[in-house]
N, C-alpha and C positions, 0 to 999 in steps of 0.2 A: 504493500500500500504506500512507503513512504518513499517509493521506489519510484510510483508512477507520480506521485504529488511532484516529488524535484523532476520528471519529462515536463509536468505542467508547466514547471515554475521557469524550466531554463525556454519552451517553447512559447510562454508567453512574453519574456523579455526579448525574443528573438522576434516575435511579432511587432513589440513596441517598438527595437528598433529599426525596424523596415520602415515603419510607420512613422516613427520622426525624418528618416530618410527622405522621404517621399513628402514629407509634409514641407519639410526643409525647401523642396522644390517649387511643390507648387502657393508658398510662401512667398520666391523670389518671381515668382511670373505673374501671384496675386499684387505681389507692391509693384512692379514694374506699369502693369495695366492701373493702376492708383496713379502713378506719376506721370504717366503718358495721361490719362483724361484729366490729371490736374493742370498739366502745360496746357491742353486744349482750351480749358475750360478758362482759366485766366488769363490764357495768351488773347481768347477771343473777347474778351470781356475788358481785357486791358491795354491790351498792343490790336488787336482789329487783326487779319490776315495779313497784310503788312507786315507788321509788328510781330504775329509768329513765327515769318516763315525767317525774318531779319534776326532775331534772337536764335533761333534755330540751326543758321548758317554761322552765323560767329560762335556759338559752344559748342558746333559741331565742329569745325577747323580747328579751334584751341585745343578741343580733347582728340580729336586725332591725331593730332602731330605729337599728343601726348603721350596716347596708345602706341603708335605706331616705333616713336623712339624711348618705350619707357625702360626697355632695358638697360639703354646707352646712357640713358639721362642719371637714374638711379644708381647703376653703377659708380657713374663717373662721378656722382656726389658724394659716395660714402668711401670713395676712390678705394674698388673693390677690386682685387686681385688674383686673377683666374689660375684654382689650384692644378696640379701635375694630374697626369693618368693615374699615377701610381699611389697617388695619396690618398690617405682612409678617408674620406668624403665622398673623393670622388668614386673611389671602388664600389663605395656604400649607392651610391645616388645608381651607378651603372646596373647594379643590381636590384634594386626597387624599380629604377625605371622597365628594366627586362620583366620584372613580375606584373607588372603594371601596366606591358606593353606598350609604352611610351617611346618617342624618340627620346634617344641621351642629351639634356640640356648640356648648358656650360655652366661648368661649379666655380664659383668664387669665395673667396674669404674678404671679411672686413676688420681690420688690425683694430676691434673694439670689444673691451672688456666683459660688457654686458652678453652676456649667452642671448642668443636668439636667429633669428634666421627669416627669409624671405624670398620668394621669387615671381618673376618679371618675365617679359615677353609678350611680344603679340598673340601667340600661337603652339603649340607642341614644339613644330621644327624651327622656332624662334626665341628658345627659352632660356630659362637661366635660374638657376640657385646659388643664394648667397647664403654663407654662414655667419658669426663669428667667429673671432678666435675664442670668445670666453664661452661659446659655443661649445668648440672642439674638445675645451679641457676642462669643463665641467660635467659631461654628459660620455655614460658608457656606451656603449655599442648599440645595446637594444633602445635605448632610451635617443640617442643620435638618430636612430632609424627609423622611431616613429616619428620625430620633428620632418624628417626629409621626406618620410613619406606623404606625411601632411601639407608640403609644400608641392611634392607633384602629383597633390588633389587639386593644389588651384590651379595647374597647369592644363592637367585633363578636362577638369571643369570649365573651362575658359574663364577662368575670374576676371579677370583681366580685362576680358570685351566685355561682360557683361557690368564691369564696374565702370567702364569707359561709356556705354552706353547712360548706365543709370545717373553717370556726373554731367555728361552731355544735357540729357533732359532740367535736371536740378538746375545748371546751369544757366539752360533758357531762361528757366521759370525765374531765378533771381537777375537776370538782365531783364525781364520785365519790368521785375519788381522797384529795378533801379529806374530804370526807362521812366516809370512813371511818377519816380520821386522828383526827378528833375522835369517834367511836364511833357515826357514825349511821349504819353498814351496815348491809346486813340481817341481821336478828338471827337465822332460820336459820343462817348461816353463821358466828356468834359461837363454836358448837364444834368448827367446819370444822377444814380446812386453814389453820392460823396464816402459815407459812408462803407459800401462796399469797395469802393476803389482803394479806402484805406486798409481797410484790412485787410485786403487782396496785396497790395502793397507790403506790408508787413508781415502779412502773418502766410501769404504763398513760398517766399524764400524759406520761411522756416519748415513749413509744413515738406517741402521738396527736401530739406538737406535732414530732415529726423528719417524720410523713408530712404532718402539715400545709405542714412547709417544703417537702416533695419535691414537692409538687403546684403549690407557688410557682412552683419551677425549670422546670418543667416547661411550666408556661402563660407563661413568658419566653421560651422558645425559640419557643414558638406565634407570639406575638407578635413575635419576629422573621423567623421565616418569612412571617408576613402582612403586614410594615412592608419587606419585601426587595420581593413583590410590585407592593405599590400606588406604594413611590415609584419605580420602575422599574429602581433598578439595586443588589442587594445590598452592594457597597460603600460607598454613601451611607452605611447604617447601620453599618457595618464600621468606617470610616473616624471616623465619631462616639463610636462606641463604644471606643475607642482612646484619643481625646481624653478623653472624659468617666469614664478609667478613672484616666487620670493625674491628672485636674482635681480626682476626689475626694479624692485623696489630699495635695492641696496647698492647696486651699481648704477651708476648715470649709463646716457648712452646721450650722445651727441651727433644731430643731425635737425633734419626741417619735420616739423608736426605735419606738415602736408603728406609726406609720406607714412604715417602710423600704422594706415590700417594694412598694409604688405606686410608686416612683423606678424610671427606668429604668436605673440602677444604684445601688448600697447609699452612700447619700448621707453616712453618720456616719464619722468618725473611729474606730479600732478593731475590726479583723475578727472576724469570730465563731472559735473557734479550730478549729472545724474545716467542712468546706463542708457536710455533716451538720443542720447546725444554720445554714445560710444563706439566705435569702431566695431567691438570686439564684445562678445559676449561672456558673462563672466565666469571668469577661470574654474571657478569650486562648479560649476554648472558643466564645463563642458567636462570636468573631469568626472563627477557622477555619471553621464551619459558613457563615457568610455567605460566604467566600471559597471556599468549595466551591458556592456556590449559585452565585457570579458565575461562576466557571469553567465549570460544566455550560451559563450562558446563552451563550456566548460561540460 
């Protein structure tokens, strides 16, 4: 009897987590259609078609040339150092990438204290993972292999585009919002609702840049469901993630906030004040998830 109760018990955690899996998805396609009919709906109300499709072409060229060089740009900021063939990282990354059947990104190191890690790229065959050093030498083998694995879940998942995407729309929507602080809405609407205009003004940039965060959080847990996978046992990353929770908080790490949400946790000194407004979903959260995913394997 008490035999079949734990088949229950690991087959229903096995259920739950398909089911955050999955929800995880259709999560980031539900905020994506929330911020695609929020540009519409303010752009038409604020900037008139003009005015959409003008906001639209400017954060769509900023963020492409974003996308498209963010490896080069990243890198070259954190003047990041592409390690050998032969080196445990990259050995390691060759080998998750092959379980994971990935193309082999380019592995780099960043000569900075704080353990943690991130990767970059337009695409699979345009990718790139970075470490730290404080990375390298705080973190054993199993616990190294599920951070890396976790970074080529953002690879396979296209975080990348789809973050490109979701800052492009954000974007529009607070060029509107600017647009019309300085008087260039659409002038239809100059004897409107005054009222609406302002809080469409104020309160649209925000509303765009909270679900831009939520689509962040959301594609971290992806990426740790796919980095629990490939390195073979959710703990690894469980276990790092732990580490790399307390590490930020006692070692600086020095670079531009613009970059945060690429770290495989929020690498600055200083939380945002509320999780609302965070990159990153919080650590003791994704780590229970992982420990529900080892439980269900067991």
């Amino acid at each position: 009897m008490l035999g079949n109760q734990n088949k229950f018990r690991r087959l229903f955690i096995v259920l739950g987590n398909l089911n955050q899996i999955t929800m995880n998805g259709f999560k980031t396609f539900g905020l994506m259609a929330i911020l695609t009919f929020l540009f519409l709906f303010i752009g038409g109300a604020i900037g008139g078609q003009a005015g959409m499709v003008i906001a639209l072409i400017f954060a769509g060229i900023t963020n492409f040339i974003g996308y498209y060089f963010s490896d080069k740009m990243v890198l070259k900021a954190y003047k990041a150092q592409e390690l050998p063939k032969n080196h445990r990282v990259t050995v390691m990354v060759e080998k998750l990438a092959r379980n994971a059947e990935l193309p082999m990104p380019k592995v780099y190191i960043v000569n900075q204290n704080q353990p943690n890690a991130f990767a970059t790229g337009r695409n699979p065959n345009h990718a790139a993972v970075a470490v730290t050093k404080g990375l390298t030498d705080s973190m054993d083998d199993n616990e190294l292999s599920g951070v890396l694995a976790h970074e080529l879940g953002h690879i396979a998942n296209r975080d990348i585009l789809i973050g490109t995407i979701a800052a492009t729309l954000a974007g529009a929507i607070s060029y509107l919002g600017y647009a019309t602080r300085f008087g260039m809405g659409n002038r239809n609407n100059r004897g409107g609702n005054v009222i609406f205009m302002l809080l469409a003004m104020i309160l649209a940039p925000l509303a765009a840049s909270l679900i831009r965060m939520a689509i962040s959080r959301a594609r971290e847990y992806k990426a740790d469901s796919f980095g629990a996978k490939v390195s073979g046992n959710p703990l690894y990353l469980s276990n790092a993630l732990s580490k790399l929770e307390t590490y930020s908080k006692q070692i600086p790490m020095s670079g531009n906030q613009a970059t945060s949400h690429m770290f495989i946790v929020y690498p600055f000194s200083g939380k945002t004040f509320s999780a609302l407004f965070s990159t990153h979903p919080p650590t003791s959260e994704r780590i229970k998830r992982l420990k529900q995913m080892a439980a269900g394997a067991v």
